[in-house]
BAFI-3210 file (N, C-alpha, C; in Angstrom, 3 decimals, decimal comma, padded with zeros to 6 digits):
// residues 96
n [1|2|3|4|5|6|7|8|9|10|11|12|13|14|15|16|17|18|19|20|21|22|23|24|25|26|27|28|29|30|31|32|33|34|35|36|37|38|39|40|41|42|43|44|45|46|47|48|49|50|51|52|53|54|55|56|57|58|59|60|61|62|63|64|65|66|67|68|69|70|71|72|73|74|75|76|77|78|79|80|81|82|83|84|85|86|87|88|89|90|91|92|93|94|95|96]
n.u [051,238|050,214|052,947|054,488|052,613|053,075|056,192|056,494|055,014|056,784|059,009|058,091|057,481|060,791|061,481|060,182|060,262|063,228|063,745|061,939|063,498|066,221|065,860|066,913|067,353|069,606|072,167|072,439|074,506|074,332|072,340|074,012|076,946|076,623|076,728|079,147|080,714|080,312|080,747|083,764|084,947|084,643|086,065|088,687|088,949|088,425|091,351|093,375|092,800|093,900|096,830|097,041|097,091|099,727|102,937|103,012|103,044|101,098|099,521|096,768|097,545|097,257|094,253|093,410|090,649|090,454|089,365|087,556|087,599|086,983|088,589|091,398|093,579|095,108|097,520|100,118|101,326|103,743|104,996|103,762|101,619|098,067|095,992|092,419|090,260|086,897|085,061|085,631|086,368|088,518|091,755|094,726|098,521|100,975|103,684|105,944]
n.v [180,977|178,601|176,958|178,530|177,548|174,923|174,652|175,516|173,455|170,551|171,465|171,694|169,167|167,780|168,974|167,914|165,363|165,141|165,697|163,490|161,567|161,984|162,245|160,967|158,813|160,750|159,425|160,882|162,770|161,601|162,279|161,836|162,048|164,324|165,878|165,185|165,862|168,771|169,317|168,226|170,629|173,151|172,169|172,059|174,507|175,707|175,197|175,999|178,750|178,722|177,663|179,998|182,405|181,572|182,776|181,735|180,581|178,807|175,901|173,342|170,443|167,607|165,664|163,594|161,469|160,134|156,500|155,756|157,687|160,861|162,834|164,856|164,852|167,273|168,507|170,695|171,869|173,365|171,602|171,962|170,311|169,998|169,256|168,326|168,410|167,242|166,295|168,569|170,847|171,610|173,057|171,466|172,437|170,002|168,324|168,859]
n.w [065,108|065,647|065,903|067,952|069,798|069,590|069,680|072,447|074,173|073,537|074,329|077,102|077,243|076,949|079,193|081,645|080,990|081,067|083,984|084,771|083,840|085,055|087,887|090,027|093,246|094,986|096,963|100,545|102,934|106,387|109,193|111,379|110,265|109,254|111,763|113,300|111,461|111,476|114,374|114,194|112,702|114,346|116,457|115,247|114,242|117,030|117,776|116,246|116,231|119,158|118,666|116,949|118,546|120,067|118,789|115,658|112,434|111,660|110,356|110,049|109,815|110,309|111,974|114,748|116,662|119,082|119,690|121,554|123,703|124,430|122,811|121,289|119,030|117,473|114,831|113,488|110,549|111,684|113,757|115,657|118,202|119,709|122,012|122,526|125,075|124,546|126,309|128,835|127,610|127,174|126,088|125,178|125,083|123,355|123,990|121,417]
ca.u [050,818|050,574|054,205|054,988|052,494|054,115|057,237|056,200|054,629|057,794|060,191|057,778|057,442|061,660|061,816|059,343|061,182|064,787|063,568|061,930|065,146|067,413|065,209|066,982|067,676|071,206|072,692|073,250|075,259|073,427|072,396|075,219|077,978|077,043|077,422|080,716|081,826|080,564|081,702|085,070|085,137|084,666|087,545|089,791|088,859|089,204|092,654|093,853|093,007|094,833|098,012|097,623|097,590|100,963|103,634|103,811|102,279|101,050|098,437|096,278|097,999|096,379|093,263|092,956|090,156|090,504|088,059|086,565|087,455|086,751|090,271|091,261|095,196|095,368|099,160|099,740|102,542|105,066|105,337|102,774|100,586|097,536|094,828|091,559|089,378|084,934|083,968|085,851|086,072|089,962|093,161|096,937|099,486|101,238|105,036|106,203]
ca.v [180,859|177,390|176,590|178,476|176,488|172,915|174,523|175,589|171,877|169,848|171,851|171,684|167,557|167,449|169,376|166,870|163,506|165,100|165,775|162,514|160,335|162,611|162,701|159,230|159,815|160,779|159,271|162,036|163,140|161,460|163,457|161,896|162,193|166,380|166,367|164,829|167,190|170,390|168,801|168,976|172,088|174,019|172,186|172,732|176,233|176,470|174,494|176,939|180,103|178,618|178,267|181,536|182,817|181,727|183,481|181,005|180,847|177,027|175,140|172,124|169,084|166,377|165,401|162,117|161,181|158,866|155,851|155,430|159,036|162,369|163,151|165,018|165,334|168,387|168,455|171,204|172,135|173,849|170,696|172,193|169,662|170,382|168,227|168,385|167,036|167,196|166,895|169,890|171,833|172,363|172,665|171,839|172,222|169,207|168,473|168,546]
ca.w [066,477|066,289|065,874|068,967|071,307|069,782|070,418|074,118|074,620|073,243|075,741|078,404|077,680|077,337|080,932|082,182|080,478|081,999|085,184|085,388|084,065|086,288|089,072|090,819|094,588|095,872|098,456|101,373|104,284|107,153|110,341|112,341|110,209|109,394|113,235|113,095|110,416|112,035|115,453|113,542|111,978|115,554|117,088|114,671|114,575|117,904|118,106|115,190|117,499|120,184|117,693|116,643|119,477|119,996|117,892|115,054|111,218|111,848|109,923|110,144|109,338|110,647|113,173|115,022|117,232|120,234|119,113|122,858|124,419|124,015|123,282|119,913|118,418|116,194|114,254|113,115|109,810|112,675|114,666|117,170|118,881|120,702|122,501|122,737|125,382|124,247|127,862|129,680|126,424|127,297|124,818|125,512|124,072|123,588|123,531|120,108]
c.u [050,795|051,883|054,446|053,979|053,145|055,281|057,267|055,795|055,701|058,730|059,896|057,745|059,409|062,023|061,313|060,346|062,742|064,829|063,299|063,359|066,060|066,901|065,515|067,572|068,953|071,625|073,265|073,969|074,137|073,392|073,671|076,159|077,947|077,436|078,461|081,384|081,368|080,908|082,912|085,557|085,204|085,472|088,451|089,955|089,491|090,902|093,422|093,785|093,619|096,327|098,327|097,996|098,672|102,020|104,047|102,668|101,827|099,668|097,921|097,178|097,568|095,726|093,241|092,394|090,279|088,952|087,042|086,450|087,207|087,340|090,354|092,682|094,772|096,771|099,432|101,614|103,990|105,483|104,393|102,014|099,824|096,401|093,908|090,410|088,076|084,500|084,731|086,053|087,672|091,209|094,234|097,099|100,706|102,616|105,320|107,736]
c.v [179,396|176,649|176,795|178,013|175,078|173,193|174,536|173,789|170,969|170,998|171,810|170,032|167,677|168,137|168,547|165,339|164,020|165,324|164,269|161,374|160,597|162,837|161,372|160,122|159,924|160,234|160,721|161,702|162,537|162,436|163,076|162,180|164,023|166,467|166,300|165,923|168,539|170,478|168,991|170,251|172,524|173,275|172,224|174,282|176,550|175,920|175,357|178,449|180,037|178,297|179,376|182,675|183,158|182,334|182,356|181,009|178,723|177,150|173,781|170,914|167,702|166,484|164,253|162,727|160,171|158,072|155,790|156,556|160,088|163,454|163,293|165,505|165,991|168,550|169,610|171,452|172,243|173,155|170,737|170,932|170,228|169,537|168,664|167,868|167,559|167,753|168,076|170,582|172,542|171,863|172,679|171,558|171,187|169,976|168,505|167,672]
c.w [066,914|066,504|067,246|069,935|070,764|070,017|071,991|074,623|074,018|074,285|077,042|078,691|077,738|078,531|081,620|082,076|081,408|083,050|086,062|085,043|084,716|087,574|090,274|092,404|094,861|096,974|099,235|102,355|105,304|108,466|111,318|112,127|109,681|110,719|113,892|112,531|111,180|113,614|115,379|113,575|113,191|116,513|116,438|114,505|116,054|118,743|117,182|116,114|118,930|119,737|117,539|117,236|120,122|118,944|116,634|113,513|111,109|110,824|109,825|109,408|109,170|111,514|113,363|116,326|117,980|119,925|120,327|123,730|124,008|123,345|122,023|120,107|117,705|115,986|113,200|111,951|110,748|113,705|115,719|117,112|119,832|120,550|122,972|123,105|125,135|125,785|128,737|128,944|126,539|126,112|125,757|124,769|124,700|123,226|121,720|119,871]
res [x|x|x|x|x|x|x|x|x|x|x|x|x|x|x|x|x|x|x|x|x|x|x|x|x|x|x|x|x|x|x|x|x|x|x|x|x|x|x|x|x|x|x|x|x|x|x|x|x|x|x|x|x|x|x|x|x|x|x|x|x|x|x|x|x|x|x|x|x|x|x|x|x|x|x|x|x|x|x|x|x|x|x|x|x|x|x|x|x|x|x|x|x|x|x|x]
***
């Protein structure tokens, strides 16, 4: 009986010791740039349902952001281009 409480108290001190030497803080995601990324994510989504829309098997290629406007290039595998402005929430489709 006594064996298994010094075993119980030596696994409960090495959970303790590896918690505290692994317990250093992470750097995270800050709140602006998750809002960036899920800002993202739901215009490419919805620049992908306005592709698909059209008759074509396209996929994301590239995204660029206009550094001072609102204004989003989506490029998509099939040459498609389509733009996306923030403030009127509208897509075109660009020339390709």
């Amino acid at each position: 009986m006594k064996k298994k409480g010094l075993l119980i108290a030596l696994v409960l001190i090495f959970l303790c010791a590896c918690t505290f030497l692994g317990g250093k803080e992470q750097e995270g995601i800050t709140l602006e740039d998750s809002l960036l990324l899920q800002n993202y994510d739901q215009i490419v989504k919805k620049a992908e349902d306005y592709v698909v829309s059209q008759p074509s098997r396209a996929v994301v290629q590239s995204v660029y952001q206009h550094e001072t406007d609102s204004l989003w290039k989506i490029e998509f595998t099939n040459g498609s281009i389509v733009l996306y402005d923030e403030k009127t929430d509208e897509l075109t489709h660009a020339e390709e």
